[in-house]
N, C-alpha and C positions, 0 to 999 in steps of 0.2 A: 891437312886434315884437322888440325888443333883449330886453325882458324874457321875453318867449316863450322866446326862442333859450336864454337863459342859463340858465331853467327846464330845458330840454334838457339842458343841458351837463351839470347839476346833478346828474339824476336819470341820465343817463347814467354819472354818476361812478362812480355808489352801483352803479349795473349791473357797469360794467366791473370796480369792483376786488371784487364777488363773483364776476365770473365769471372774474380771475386767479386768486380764490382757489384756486375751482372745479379749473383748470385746473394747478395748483402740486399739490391733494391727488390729483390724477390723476396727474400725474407720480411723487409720491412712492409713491401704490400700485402704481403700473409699476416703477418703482425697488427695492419691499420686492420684487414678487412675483419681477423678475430676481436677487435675492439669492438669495433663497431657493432658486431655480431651480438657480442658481449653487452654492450649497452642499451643497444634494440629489446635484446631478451627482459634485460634490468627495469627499462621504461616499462615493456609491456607486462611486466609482472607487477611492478609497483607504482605505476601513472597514475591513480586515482589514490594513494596515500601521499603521496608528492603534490598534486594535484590540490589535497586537502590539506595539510601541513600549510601551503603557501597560501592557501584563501584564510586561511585561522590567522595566520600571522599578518594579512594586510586587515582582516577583522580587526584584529587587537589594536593594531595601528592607529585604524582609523577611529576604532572607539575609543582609546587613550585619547585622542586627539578633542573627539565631540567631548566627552568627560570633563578635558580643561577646560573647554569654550564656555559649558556649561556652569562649572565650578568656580570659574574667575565673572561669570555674568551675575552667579548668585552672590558672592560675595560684596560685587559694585552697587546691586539693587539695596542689599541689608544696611551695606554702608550708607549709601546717601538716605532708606529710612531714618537710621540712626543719628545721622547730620541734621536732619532737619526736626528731629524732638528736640534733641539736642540746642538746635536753637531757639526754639519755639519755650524750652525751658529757659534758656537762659536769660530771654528775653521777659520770661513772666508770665507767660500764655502755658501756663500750666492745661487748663483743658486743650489746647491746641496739641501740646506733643506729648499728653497720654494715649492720644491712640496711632502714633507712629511706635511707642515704647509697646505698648500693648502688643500688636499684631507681630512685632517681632518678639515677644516674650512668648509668646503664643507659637508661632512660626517657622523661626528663624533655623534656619539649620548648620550654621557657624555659633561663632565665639558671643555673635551679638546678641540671640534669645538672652543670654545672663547676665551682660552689659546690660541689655533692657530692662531683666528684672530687678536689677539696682537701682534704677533708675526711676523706676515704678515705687520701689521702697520710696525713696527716697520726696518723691513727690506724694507715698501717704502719710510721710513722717511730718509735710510742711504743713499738708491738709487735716492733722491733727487724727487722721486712720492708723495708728498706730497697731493694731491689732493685725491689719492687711500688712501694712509695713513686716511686722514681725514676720508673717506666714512668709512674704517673699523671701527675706533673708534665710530662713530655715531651709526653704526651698534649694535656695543656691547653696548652703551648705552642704546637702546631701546631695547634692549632684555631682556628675560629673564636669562640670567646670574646671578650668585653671586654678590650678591651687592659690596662686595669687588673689582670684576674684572670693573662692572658698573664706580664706583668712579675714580679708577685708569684712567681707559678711556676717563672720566671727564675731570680731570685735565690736561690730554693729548691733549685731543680736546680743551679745553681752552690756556692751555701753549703755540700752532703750532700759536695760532693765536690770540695773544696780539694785535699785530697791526692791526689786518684786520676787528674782530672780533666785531659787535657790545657790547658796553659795556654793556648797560643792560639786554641784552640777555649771554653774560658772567656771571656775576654776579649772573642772575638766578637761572647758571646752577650748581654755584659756592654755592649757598645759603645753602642746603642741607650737602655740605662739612664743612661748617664753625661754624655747630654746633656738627658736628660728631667727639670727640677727636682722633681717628685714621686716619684721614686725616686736622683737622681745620690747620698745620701748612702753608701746602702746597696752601692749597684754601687761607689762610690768606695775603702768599705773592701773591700768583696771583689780589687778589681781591685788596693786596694794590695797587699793579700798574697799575687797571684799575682806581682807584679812581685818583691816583696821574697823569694820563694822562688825567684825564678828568678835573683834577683842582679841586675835592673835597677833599682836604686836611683833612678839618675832619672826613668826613666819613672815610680816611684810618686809620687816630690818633683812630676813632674809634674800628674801625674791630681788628687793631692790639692790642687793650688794651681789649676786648673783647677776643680773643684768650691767651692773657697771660694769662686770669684769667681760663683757662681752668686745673683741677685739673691734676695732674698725669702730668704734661709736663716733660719732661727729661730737664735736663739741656742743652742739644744742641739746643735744640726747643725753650728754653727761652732764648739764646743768638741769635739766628735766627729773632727773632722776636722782643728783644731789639734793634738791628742792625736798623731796620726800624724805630721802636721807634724815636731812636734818629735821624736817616733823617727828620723824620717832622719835629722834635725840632729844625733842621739845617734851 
């Protein structure tokens, strides 16, 4: 009879854990087909904001992409203007590469319009236009330029016009250079020789003992500025 029973138990085993099985693949097919149900609904409630999100996102893409093409082509066109003023000046054809400088002064939608208008200065400074030279300078000072090309411009428009040039509106302009180490040498002689024509002697003993102390000076910068040194001393 024990053995009967246990025979039972046996073959009921084998019964029962197929028909968990059974009852597990039923669940999981109720579970896929509620997904799916689930997702159908989701897509059809939300296909055209999905839809739109994913065309926005290959837009952006792709106009990020024409943008570069565009922005590295303008920048190779302005360059090679700029190249060829450039040698067109260097070579002495001054009327030759004002009007590559020009059109990009005029133009240019990079760094190089202000490169150009330096350039333009600089060719009315040789042409004895001193007046247009100046305008340009002031120009790029108030611009948004590189503060580098700013500076430079600076001390240009100060340097044309030591003599003419009210002092303490020089100075002012000068003020900014004379704490900056990548230009205090040059603002330092300017600024001495507005001091020294206006008769403040110490302000210049000033300025220039002020710039020596500036850290990193190369040794031509601390003879350039010894050089002054010792004139006040004189």
């Amino acid at each position: 009879m024990t053995k009967i029973k246990d025979e039972k138990q046996k073959n009921c085993g084998k019964e029962c854990s197929y028909q968990k099985y059974q009852e597990k693949a039923l669940e999981l097919e109720v579970d896929e087909e509620l997904r799916q149900d689930q997702l159908a609904k989701f897509w059809q409630k939300y296909r055209y904001a999905i839809c739109g999100a994913v065309v926005a996102i290959l837009g952006i893409t792709a106009g990020a992409e024409i943008y570069q093409t565009w922005w590295a082509n303008v920048r190779l066109r302005e360059s090679d203007a700029f190249e060829q003023g450039a040698i067109a000046a260097f070579s002495g054809d001054y009327e030759k590469a004002r009007p590559h400088f020009q059109q990009l002064a005029d133009n240019a939608k990079t760094g190089y319009r202000y490169l150009a208008q330096m350039e333009l200065a600089g060719l009315a400074l040789q042409n004895n236009e001193k007046e247009q030279a100046l305008q340009l300078l002031k120009g790029i000072m108030d611009s948004t330029a590189p503060k580098s090309l700013r500076s430079v411009a600076t001390l240009s428009y100060v340097g044309q016009q030591l003599e003419t040039l009210d002092a303490k509106l020089a100075l002012d302009l000068l003020q900014p250079l004379l704490d900056d180490s990548a230009y205090v040498v040059p603002a330092a002689q300017l600024a001495f020789a507005l001091y020294m024509k206006s008769g403040e002697t110490e302000q210049a003993k000033a300025t220039i003992t002020k710039a020596l102390a500036t850290p990193d000076l190369s040794t031509d910068a601390k003879n350039k500025l010894e050089i002054l040194q010792t004139m006040i001393g004189n």
